[in-house]
DRENTORKOL-3810 file (N, C-alpha, C; in nm, 4 decimals):
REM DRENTORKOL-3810
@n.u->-1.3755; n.v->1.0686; n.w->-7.2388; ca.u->-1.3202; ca.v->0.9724; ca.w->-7.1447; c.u->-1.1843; c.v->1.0251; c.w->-7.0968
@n.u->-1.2030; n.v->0.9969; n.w->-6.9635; ca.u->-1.0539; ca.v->1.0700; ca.w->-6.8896; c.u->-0.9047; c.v->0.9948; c.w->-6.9582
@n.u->-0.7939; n.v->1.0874; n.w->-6.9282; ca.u->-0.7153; ca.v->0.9528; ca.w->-6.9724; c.u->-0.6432; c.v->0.8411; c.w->-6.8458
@n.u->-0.7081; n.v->0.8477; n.w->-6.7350; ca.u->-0.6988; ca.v->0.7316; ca.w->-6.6230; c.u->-0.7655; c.v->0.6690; c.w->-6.6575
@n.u->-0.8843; n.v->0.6266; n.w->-6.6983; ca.u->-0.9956; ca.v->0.5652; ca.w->-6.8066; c.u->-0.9128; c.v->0.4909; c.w->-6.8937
@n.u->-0.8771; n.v->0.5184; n.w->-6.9980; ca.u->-0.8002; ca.v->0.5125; ca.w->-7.1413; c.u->-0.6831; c.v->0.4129; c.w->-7.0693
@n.u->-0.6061; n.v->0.4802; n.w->-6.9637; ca.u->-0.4566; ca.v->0.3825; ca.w->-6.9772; c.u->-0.5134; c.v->0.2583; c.w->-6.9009
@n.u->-0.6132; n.v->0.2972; n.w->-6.7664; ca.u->-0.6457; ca.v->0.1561; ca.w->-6.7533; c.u->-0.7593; c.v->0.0464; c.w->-6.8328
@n.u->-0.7763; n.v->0.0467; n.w->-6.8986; ca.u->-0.8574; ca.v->-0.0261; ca.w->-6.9868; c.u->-0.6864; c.v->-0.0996; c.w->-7.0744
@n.u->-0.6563; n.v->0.0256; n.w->-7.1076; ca.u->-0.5255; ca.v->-0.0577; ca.w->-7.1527; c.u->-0.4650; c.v->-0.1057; c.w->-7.1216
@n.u->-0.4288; n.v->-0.1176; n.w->-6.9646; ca.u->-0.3641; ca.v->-0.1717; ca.w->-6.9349; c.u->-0.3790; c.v->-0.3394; c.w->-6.8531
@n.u->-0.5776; n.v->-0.3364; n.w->-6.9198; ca.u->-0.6060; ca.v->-0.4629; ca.w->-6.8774; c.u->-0.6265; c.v->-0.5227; c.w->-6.9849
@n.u->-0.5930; n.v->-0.4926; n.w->-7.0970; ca.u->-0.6023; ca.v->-0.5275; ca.w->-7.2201; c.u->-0.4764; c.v->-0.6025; c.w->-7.2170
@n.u->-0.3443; n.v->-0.5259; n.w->-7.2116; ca.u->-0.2490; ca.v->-0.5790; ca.w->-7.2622; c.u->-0.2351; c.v->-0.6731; c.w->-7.1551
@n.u->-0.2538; n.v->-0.6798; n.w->-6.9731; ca.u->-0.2498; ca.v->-0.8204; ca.w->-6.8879; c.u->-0.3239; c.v->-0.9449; c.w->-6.9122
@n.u->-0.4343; n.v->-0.9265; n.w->-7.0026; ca.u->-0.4905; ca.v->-1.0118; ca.w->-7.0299; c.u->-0.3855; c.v->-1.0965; c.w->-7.1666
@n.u->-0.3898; n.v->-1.0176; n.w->-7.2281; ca.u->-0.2976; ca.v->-1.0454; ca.w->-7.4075; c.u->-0.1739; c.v->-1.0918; c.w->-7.3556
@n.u->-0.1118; n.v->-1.0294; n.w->-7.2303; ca.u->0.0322; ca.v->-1.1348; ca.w->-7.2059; c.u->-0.0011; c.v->-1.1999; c.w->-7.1214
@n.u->-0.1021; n.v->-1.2756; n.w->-6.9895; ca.u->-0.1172; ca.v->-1.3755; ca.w->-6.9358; c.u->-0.1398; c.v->-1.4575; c.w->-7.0648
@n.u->-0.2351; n.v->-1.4531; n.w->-7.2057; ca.u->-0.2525; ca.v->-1.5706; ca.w->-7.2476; c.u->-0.1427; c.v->-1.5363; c.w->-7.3790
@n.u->-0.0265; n.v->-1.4757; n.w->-7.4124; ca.u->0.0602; ca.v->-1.5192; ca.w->-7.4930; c.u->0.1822; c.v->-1.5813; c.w->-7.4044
@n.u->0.1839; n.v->-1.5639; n.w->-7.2459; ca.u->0.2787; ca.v->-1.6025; ca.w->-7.1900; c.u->0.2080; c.v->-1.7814; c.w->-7.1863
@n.u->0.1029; n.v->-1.8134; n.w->-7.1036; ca.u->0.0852; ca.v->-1.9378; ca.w->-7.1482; c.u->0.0907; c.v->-1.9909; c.w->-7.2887
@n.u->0.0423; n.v->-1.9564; n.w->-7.4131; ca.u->0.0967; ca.v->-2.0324; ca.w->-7.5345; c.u->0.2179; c.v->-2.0378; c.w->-7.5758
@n.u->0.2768; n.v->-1.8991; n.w->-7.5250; ca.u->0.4434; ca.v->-1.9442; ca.w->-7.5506; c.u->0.5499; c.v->-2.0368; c.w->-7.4791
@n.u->0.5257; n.v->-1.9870; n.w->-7.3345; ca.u->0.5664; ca.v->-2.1327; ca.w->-7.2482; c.u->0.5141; c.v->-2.1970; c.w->-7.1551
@n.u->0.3458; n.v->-2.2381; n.w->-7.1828; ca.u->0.2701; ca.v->-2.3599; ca.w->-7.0996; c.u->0.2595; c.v->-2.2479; c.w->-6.9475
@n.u->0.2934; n.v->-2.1711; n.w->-6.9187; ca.u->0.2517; ca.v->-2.0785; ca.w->-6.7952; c.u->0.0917; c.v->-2.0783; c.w->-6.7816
@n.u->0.0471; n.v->-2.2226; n.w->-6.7023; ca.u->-0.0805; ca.v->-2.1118; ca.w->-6.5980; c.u->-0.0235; c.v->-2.0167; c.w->-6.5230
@n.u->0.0359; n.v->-2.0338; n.w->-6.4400; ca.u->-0.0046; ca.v->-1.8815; ca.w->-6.3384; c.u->0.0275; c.v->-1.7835; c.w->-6.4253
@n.u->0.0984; n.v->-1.7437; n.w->-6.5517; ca.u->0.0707; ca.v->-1.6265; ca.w->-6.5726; c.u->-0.0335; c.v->-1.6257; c.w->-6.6871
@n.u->-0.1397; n.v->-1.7402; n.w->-6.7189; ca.u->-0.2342; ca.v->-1.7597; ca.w->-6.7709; c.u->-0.3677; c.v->-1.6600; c.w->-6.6865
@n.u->-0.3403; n.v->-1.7364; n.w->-6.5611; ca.u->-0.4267; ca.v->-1.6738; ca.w->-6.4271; c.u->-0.4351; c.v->-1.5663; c.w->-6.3700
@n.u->-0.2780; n.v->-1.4964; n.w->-6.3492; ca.u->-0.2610; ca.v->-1.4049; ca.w->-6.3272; c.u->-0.3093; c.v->-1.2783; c.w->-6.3913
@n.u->-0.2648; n.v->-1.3219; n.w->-6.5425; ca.u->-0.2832; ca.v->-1.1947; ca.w->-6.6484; c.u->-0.5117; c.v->-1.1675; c.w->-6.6297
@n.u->-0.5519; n.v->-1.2726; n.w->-6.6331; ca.u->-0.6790; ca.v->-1.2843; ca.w->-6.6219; c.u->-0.7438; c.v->-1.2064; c.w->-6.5070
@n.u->-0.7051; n.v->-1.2538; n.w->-6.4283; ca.u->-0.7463; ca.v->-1.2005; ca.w->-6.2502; c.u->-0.7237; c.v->-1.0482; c.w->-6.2715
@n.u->-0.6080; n.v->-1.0062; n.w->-6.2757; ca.u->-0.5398; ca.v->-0.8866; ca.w->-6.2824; c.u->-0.6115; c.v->-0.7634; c.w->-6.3838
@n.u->-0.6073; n.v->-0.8454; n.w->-6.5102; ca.u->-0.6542; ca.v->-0.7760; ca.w->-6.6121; c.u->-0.8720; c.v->-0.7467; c.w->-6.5780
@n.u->-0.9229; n.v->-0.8701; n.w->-6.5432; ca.u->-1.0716; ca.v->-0.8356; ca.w->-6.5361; c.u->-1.0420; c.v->-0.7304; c.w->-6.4185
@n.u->-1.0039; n.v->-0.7455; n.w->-6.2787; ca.u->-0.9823; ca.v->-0.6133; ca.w->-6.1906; c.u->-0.9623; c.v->-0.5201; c.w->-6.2531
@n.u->-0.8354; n.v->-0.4607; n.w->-6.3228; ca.u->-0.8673; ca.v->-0.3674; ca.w->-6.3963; c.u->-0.9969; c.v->-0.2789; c.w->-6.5133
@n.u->-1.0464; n.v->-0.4039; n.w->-6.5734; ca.u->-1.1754; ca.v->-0.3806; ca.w->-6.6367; c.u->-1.2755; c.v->-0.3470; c.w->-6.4992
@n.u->-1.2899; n.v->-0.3806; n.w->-6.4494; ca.u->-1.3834; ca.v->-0.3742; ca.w->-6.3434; c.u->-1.3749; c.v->-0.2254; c.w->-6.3049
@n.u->-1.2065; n.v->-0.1962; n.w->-6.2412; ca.u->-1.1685; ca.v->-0.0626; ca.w->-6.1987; c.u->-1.2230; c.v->0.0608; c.w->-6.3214
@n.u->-1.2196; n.v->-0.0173; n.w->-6.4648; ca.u->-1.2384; ca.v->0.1132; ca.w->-6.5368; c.u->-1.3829; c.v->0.1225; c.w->-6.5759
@n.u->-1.4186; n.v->0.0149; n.w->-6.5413; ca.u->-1.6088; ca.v->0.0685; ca.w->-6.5274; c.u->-1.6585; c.v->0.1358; c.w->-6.4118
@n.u->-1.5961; n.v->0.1410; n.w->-6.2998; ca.u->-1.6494; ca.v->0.2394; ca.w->-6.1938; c.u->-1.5501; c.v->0.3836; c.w->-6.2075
@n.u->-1.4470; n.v->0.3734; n.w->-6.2797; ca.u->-1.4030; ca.v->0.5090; ca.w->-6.2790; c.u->-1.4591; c.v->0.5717; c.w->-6.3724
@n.u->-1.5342; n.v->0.4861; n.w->-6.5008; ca.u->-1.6787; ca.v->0.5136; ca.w->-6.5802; c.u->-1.7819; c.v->0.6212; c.w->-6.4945
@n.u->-1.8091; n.v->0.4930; n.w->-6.4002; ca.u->-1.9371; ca.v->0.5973; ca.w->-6.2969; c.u->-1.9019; c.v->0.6606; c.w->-6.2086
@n.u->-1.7464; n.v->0.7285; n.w->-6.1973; ca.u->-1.6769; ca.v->0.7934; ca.w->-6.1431; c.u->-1.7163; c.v->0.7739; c.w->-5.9775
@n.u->-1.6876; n.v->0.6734; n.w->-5.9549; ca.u->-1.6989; ca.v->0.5744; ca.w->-5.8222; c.u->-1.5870; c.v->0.5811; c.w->-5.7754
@n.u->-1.5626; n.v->0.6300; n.w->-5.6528; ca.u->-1.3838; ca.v->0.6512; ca.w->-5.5920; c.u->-1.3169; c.v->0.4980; c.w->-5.5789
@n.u->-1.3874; n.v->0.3882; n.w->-5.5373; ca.u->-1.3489; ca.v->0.2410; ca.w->-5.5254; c.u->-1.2868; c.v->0.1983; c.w->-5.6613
@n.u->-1.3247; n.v->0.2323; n.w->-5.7760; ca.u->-1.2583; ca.v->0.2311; ca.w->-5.9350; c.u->-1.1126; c.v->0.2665; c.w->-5.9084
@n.u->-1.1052; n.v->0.4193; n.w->-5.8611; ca.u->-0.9803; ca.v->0.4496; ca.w->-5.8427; c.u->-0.8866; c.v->0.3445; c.w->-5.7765
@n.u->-0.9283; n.v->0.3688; n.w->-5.6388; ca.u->-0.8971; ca.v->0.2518; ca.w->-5.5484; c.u->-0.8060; c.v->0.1537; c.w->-5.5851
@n.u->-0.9180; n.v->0.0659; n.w->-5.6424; ca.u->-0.8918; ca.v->-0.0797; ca.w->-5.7240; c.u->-0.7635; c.v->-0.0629; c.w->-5.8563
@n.u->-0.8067; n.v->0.0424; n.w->-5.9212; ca.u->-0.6742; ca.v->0.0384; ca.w->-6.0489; c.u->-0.5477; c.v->0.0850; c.w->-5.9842
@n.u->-0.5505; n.v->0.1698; n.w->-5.8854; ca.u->-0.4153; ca.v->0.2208; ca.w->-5.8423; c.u->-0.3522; c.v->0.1025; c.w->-5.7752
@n.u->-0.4638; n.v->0.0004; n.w->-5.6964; ca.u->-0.4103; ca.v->-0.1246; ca.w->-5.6134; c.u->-0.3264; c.v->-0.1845; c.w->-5.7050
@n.u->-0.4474; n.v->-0.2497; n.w->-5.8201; ca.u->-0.3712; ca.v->-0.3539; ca.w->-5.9050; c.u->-0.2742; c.v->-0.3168; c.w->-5.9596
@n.u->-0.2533; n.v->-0.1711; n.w->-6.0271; ca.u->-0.1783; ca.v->-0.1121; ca.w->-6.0913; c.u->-0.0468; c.v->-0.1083; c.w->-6.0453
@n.u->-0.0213; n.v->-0.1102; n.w->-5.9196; ca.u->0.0941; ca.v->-0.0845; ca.w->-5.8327; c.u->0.1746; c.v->-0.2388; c.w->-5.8161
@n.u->0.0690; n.v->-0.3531; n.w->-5.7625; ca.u->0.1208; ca.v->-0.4634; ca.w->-5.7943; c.u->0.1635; c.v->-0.5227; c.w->-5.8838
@n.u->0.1400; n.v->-0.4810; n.w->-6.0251; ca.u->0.1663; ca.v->-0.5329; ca.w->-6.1410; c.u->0.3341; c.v->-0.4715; c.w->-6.1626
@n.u->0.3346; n.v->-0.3440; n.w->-6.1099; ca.u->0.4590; ca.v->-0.2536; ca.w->-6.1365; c.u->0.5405; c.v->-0.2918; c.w->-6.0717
@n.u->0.5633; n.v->-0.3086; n.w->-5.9113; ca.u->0.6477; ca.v->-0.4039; ca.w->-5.8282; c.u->0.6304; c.v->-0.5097; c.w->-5.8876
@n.u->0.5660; n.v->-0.6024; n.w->-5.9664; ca.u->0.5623; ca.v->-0.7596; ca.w->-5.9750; c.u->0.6598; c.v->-0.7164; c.w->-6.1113
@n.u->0.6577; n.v->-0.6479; n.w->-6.2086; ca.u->0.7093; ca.v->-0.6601; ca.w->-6.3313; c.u->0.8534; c.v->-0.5500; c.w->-6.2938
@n.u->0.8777; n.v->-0.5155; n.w->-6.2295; ca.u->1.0023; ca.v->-0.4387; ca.w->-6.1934; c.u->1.0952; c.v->-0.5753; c.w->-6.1515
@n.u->1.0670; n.v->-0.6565; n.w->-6.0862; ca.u->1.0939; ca.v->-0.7322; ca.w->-6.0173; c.u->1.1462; c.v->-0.8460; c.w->-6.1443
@n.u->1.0275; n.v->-0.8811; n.w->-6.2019; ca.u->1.0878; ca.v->-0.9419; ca.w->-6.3167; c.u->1.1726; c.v->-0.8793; c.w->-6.4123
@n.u->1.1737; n.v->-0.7433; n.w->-6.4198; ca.u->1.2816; ca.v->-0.6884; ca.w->-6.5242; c.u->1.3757; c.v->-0.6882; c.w->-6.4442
@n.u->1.4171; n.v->-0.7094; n.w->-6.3378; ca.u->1.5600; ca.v->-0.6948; ca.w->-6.2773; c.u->1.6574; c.v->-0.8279; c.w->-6.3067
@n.u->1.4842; n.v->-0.9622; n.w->-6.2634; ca.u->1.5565; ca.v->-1.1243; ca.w->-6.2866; c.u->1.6031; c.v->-1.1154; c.w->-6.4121
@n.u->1.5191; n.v->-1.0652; n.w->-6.5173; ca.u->1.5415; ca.v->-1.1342; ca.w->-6.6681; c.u->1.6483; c.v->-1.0353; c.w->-6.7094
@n.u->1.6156; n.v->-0.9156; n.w->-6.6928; ca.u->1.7016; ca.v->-0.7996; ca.w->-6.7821; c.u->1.6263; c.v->-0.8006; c.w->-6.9196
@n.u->1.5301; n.v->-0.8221; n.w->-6.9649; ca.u->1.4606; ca.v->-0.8565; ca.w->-7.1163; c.u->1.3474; c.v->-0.6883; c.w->-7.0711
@n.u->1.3254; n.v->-0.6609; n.w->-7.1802; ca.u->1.2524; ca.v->-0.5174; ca.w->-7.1879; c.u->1.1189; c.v->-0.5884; c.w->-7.2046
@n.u->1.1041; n.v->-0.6857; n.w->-7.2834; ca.u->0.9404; ca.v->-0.7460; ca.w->-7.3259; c.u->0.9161; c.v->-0.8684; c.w->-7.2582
@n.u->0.8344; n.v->-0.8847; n.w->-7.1588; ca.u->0.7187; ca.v->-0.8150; ca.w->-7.1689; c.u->0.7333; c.v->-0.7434; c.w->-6.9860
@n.u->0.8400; n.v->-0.7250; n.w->-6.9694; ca.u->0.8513; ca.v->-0.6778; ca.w->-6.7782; c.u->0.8249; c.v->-0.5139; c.w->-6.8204
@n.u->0.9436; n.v->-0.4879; n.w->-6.8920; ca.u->0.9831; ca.v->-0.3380; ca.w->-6.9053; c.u->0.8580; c.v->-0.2507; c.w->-6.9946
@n.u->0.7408; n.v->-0.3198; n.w->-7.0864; ca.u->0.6548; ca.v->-0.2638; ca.w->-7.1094; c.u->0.5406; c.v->-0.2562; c.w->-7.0095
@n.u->0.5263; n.v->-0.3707; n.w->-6.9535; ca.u->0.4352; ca.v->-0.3638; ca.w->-6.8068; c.u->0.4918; c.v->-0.2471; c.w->-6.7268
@n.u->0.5868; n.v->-0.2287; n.w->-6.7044; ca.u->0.6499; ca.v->-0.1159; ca.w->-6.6046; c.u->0.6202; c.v->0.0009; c.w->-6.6523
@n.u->0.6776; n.v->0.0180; n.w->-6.7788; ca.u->0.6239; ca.v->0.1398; ca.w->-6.8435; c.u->0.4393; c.v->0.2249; c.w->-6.8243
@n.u->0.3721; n.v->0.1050; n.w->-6.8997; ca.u->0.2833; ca.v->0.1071; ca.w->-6.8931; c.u->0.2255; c.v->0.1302; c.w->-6.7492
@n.u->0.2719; n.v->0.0942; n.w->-6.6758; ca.u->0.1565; ca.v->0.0583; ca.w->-6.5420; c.u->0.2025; c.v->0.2453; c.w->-6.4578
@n.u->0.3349; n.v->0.2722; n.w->-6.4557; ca.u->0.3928; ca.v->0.3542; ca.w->-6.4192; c.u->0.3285; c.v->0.4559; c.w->-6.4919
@n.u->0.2584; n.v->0.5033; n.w->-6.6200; ca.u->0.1846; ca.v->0.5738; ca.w->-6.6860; c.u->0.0382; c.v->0.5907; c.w->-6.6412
@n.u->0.0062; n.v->0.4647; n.w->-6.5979; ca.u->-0.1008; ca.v->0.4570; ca.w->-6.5876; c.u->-0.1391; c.v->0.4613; c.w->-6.3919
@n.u->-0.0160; n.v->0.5194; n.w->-6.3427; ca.u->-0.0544; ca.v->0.5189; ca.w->-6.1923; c.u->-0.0213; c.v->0.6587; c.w->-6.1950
@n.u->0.0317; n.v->0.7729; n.w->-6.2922; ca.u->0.0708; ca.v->0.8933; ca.w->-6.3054; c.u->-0.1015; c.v->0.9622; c.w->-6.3505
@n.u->-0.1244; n.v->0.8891; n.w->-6.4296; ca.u->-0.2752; ca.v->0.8925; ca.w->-6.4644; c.u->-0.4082; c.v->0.9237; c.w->-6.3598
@n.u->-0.3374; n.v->0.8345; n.w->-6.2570; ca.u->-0.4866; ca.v->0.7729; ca.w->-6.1634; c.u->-0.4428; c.v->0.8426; c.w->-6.0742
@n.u->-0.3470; n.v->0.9237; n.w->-6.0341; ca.u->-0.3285; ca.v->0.9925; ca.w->-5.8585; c.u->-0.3898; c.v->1.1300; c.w->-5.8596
@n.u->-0.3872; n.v->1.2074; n.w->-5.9833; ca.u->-0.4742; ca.v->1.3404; ca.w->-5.9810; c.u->-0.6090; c.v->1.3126; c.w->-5.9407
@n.u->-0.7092; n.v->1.1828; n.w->-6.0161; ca.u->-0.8102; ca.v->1.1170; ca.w->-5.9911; c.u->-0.8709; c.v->1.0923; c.w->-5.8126
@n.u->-0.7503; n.v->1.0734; n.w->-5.7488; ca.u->-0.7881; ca.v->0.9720; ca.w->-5.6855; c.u->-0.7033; c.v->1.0940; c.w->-5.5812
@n.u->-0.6368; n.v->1.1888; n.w->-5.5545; ca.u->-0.5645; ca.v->1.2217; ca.w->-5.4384; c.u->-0.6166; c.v->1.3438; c.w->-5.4613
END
């Protein structure tokens, strides 16, 4: 398995795991919803980059990019490293991942 494969799977792992620890920790639907929406797209993206389907690419670099502007954005409001600055990290790894793939 490639590792554009690998980071995005992970990285719909962990949107899913903080949309629903951000709702139990503070009552957040939208980032209940968000993390969900975001995170199955990504699953989705890493089953066609499975069947090495260029739209896989596509799709993870899309979501991937929004998540990185959306959580840059929040690490600037909060200044807190968890959970903006690991999304950033992460997503920024995982779009370094997907452009050899995909360009």
């Amino acid at each position: 398995m490639s590792p554009a494969i690998v980071m995005t799977l992970i990285y719909a792992v962990l949107s899913i795991v903080g949309g629903v620890i951000g709702y139990q920790k503070a009552g957040s639907k939208p980032s209940l919803i968000s993390g969900i929406i975001t995170g199955v797209l990504l699953l989705v993206a890493g089953v066609g980059l499975l069947q090495a389907a260029a739209w896989g690419g596509w799709l993870a670099i899309s979501v991937s990019l929004l998540l990185v502007i959306t959580f840059i954005i929040r690490l600037i409001k909060t200044r807190k490293f968890m959970p903006a600055g690991l999304m950033v990290i992460v997503g920024v790894v995982t779009l370094m991942a997907l452009f050899p793939i995909v360009f």
